[in-house]
C-alpha positions in Angstrom: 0.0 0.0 0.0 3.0 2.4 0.9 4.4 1.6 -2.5 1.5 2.4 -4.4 0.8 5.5 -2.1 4.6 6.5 -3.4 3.7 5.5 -6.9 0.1 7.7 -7.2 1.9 10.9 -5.5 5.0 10.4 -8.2 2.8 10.6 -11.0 0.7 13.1 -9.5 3.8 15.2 -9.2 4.7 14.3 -13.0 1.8 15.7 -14.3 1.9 18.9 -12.4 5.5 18.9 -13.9 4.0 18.1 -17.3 1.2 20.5 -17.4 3.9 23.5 -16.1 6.1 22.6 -19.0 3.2 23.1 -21.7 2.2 26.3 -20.5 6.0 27.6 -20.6 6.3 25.8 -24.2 9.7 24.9 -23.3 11.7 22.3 -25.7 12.7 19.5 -22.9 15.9 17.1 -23.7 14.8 13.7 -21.9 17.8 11.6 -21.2 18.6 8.4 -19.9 19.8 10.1 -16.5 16.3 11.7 -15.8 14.5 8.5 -16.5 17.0 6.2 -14.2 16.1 9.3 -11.4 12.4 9.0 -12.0 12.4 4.9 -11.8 14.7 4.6 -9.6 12.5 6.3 -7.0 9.8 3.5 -7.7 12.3 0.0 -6.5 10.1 -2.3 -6.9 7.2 -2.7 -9.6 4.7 -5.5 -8.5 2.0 -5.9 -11.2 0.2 -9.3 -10.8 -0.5 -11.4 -7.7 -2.1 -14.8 -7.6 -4.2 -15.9 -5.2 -4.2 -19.5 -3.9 -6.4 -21.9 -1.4 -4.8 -25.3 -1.2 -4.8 -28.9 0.8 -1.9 -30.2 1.3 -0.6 -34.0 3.3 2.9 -34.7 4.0 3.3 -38.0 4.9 7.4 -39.9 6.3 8.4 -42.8 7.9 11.2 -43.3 10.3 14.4 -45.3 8.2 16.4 -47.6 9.6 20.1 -48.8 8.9 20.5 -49.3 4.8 17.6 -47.2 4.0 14.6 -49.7 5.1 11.6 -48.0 6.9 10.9 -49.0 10.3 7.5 -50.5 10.9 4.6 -48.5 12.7 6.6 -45.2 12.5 4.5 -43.5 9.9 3.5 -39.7 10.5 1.5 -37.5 8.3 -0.2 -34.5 8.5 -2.8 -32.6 6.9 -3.8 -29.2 6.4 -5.5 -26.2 4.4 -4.0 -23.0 3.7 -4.5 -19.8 2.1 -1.6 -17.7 0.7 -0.5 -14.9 -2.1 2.4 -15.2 -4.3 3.3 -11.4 -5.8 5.3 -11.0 -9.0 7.0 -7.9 -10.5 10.0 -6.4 -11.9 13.1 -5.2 -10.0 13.1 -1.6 -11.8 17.4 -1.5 -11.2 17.4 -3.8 -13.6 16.4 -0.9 -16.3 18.3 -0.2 -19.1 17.7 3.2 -20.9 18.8 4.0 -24.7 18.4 7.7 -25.5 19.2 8.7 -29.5 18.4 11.9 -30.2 18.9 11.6 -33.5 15.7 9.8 -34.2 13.8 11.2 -31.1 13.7 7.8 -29.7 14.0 6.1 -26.3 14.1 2.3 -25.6 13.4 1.1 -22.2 14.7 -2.4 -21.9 13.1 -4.0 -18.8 14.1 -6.8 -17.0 11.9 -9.9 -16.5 9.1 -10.5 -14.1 10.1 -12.5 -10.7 8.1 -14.3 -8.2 8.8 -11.0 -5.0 6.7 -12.6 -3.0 5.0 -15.7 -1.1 3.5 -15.2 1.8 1.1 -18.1 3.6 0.0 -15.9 6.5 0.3 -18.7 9.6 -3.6 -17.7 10.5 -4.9 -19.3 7.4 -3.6 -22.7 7.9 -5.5 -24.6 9.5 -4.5 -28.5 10.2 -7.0 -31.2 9.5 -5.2 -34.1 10.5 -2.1 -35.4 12.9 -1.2 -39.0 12.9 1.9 -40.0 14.9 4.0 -42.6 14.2 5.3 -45.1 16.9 8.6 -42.9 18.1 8.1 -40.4 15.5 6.1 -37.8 16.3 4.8 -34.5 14.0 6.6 -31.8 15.3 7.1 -28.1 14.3 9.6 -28.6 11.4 7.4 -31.3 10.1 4.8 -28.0 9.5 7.4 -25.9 8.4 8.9 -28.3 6.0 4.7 -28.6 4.7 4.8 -24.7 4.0 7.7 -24.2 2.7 7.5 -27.4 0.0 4.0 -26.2 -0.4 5.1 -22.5 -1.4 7.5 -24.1 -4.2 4.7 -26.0 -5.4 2.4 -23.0 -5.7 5.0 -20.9 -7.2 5.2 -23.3 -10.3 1.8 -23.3 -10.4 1.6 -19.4 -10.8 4.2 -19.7 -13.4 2.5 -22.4 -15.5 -0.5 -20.6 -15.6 1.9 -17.7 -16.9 1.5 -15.2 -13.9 5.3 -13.9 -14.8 3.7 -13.5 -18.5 1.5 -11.2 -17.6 3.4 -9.5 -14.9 6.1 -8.5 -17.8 2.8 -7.3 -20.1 1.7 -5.1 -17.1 4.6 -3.8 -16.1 5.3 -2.6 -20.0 2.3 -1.0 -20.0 2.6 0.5 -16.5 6.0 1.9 -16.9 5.2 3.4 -20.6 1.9 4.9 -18.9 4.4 6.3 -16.2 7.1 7.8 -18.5 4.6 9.6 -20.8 3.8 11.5 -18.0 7.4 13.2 -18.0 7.8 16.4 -19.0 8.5 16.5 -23.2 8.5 12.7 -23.1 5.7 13.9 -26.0 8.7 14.7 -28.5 10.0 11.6 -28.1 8.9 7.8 -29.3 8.7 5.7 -26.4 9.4 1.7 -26.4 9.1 -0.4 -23.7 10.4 -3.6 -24.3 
């Protein structure tokens, strides 16, 4: 929410900036320098996020010498969960390509990541315990669950192309963003 707070009052201040410039008719030279300063500012670009209700059982037996299981000492538990994954772009990964020439400027931006998975520990809720004879569930076997079951539901998200459509939004967000700068109008913009 702060980030977005951050974001709204930077392009709030770009367009005062913008509508200042107009009225003075000034001829503004964008370069790479003042774009870096104006994205820079921003960090962080999250665009999608995915959310995800899931079951999930983790079941282990004790092993003995040479790898056999020992009998009776199967534990497992079972639980529910709710969580979020976030995905965006890291925007100090940027690169800027300013040619005056031909009154163009590339934005190259770097791909989508996963910058976030968060399973808050309120929504899990655990269905089942069994204990095993001398092997019991204890806290690492729910932490183990989690954190196996965050890797799971981050290659979920990215089958079902959540990075895909983070890079499409961030394009779109950070050409909406630059257009906004002060005689970014003289210029043609690409956002790759």
């Amino acid at each position: 929410r702060e980030q977005v707070e951050r974001q709204n009052e930077l392009i709030a201040a770009l367009n005062d900036e913008r509508e200042a410039a107009k009225d003075k008719e000034i001829n503004v030279v964008v370069t790479s320098d003042t774009i870096e300063q104006q994205l820079s500012s921003i960090r962080e670009l999250v665009t999608r996020q995915y959310v995800y209700t899931n079951a999930a059982r983790r079941e282990q037996n004790q092993t003995w010498f040479f790898g056999w299981e020992r009998p009776f000492s199967e534990k497992s538990l079972l639980a529910t969960y709710d969580g979020v994954i976030k995905a965006g772009i890291a925007l100090g990964g940027v690169t800027i390509d300013v040619d005056e020439a031909s009154r163009t400027i590339t934005v190259t931006l770097p791909p989508s990541t996963i910058t976030d998975n968060n399973i808050p520990q309120e929504t899990i809720n655990v269905l089942e315990v069994k204990n095993g004879l001398f092997n019991e569930v204890t806290i690492d076997d729910y932490n183990a669950l989690i954190v196996e079951e965050k890797r799971v539901m981050e290659e979920k998200a990215v089958e079902i192309g959540l990075l895909t459509d983070a890079d499409s939004e961030a394009r779109a967000i950070v050409r909406a963003f630059l257009e906004l700068l002060p005689g970014m109008d003289t210029y043609t913009l690409i956002v790759k």
